[in-house]
Residue frames as a rotation matrix with the C-alpha (Angstrom) as fourth column:
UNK 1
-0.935 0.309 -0.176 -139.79
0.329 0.565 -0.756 7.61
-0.134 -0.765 -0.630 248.71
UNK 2
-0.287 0.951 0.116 -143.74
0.081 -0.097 0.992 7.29
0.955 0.294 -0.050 248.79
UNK 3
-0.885 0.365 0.290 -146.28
-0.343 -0.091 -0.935 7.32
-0.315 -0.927 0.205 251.40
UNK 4
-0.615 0.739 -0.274 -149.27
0.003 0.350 0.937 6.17
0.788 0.576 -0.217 251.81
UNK 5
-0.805 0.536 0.254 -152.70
-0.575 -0.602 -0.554 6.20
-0.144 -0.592 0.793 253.79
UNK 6
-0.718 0.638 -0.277 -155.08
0.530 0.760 0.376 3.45
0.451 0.123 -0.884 254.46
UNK 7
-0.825 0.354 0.441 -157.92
-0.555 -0.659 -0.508 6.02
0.111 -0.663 0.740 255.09
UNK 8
0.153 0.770 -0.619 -160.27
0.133 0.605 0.785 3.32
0.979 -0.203 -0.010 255.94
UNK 9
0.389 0.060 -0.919 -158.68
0.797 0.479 0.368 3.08
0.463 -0.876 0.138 259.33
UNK 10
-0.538 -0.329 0.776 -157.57
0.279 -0.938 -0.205 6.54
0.795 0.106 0.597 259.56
UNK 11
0.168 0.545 -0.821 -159.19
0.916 -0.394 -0.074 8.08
-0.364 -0.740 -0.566 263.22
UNK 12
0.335 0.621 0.708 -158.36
0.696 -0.670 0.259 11.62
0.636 0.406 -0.657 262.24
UNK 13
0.648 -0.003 -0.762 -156.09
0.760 -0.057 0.647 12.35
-0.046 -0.998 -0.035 265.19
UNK 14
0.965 0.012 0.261 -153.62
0.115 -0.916 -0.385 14.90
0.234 0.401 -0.886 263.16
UNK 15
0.597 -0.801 -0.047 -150.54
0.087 0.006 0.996 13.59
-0.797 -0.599 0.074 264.22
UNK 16
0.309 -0.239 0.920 -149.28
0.949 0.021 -0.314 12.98
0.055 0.971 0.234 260.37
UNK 17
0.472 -0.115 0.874 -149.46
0.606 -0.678 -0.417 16.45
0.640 0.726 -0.251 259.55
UNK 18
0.952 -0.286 0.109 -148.15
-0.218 -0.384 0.897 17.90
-0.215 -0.878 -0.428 262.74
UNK 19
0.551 -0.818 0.166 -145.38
0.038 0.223 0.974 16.13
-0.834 -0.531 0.154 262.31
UNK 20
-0.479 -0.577 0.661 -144.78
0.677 0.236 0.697 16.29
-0.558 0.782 0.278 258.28
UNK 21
0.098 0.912 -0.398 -146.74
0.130 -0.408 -0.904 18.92
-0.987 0.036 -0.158 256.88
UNK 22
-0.624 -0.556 -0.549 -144.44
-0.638 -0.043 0.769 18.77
-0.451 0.830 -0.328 253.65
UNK 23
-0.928 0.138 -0.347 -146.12
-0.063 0.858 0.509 15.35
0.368 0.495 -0.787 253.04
UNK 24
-0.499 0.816 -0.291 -149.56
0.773 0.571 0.277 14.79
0.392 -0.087 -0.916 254.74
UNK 25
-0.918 0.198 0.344 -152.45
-0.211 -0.978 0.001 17.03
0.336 -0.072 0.939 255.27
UNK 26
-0.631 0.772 0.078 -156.09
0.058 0.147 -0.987 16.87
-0.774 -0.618 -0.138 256.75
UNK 27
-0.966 0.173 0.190 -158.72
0.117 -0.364 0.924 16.71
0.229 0.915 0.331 254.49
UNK 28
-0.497 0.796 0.346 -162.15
-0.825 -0.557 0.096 18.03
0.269 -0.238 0.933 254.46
UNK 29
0.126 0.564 -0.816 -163.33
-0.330 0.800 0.501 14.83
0.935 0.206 0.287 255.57
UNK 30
0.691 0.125 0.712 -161.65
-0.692 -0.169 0.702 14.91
0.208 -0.978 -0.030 258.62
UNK 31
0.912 -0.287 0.293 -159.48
0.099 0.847 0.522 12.16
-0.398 -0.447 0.801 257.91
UNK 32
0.192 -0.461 -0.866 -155.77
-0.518 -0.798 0.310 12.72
-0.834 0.389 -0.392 256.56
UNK 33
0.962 0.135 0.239 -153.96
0.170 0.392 -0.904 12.39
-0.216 0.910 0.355 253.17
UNK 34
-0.016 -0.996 -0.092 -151.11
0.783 -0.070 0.618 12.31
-0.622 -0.062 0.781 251.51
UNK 35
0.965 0.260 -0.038 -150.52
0.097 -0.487 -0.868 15.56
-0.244 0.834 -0.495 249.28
UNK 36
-0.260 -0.841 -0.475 -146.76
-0.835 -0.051 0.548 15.01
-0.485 0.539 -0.689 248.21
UNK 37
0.394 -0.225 -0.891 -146.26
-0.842 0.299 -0.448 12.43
0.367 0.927 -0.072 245.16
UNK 38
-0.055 -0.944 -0.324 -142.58
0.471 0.262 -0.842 11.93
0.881 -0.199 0.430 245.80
UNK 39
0.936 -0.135 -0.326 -141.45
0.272 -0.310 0.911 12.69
-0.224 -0.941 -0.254 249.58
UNK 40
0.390 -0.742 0.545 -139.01
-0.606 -0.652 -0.455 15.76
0.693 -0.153 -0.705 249.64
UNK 41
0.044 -0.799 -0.599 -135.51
0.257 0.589 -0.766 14.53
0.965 -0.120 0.231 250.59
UNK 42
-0.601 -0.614 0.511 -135.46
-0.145 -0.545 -0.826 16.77
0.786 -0.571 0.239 253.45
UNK 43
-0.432 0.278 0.858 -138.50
-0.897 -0.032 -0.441 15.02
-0.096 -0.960 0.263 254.90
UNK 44
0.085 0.343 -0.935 -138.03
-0.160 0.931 0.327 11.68
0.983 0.122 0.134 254.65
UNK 45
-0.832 -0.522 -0.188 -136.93
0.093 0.203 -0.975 11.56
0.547 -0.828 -0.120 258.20
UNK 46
-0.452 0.880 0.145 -140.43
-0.813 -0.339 -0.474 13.48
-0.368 -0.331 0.869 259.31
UNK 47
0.088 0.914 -0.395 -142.46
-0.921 0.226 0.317 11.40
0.379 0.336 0.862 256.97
UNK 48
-0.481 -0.329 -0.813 -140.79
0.117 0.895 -0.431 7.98
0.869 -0.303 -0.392 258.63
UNK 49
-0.977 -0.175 -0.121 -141.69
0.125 -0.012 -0.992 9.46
0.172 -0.985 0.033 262.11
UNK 50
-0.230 0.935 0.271 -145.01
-0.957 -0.166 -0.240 10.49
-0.179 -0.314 0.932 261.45
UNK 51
0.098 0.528 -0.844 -145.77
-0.469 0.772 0.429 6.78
0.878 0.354 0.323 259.72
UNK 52
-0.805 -0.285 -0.521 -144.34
0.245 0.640 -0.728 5.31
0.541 -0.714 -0.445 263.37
UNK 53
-0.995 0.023 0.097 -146.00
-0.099 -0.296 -0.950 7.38
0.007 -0.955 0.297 265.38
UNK 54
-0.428 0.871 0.241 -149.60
-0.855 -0.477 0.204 7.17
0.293 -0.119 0.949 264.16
UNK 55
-0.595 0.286 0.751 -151.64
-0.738 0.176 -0.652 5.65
-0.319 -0.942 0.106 266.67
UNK 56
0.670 0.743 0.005 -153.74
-0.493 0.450 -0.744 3.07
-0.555 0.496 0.668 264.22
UNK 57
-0.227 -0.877 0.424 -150.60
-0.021 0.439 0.898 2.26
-0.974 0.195 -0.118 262.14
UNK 58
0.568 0.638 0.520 -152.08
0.599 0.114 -0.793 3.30
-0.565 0.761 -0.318 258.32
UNK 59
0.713 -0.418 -0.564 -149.23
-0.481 -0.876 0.041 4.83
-0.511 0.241 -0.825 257.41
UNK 60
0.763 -0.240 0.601 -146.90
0.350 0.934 -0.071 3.49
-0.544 0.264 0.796 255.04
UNK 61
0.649 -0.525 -0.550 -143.52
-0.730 -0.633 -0.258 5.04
-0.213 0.569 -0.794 253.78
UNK 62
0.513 -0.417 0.750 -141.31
0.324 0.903 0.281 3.50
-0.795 0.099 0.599 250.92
């Protein structure tokens, strides 16, 4: 599984990484990113929940 991150529309609210830090991370911009490749088996479940939960919807896991 992938992820992704339309940081055009990205607000910056930190919920991503809160909730997956395995897979997404702030960056010095302020807005987040992905820093896994490949999403670790053990958090596909996180990286699904963080793509629901974020509040703009710019999350994408496949």
């Amino acid at each position: 599984m992938k992820a992704t991150i339309d940081r055009t529309g990205c607000i910056g609210c930190g919920l991503c990484p809160d909730i997956c830090p395995e897979v997404f991370q702030m960056a010095d911009d302020g807005l987040a990113e992905v820093i896994a490749a490949e999403i670790p088996t053990d958090a596909e479940g996180n990286a699904q929940e963080a793509a629901e939960s974020c509040p703009v919807s710019v999350i994408v896991v496949e």
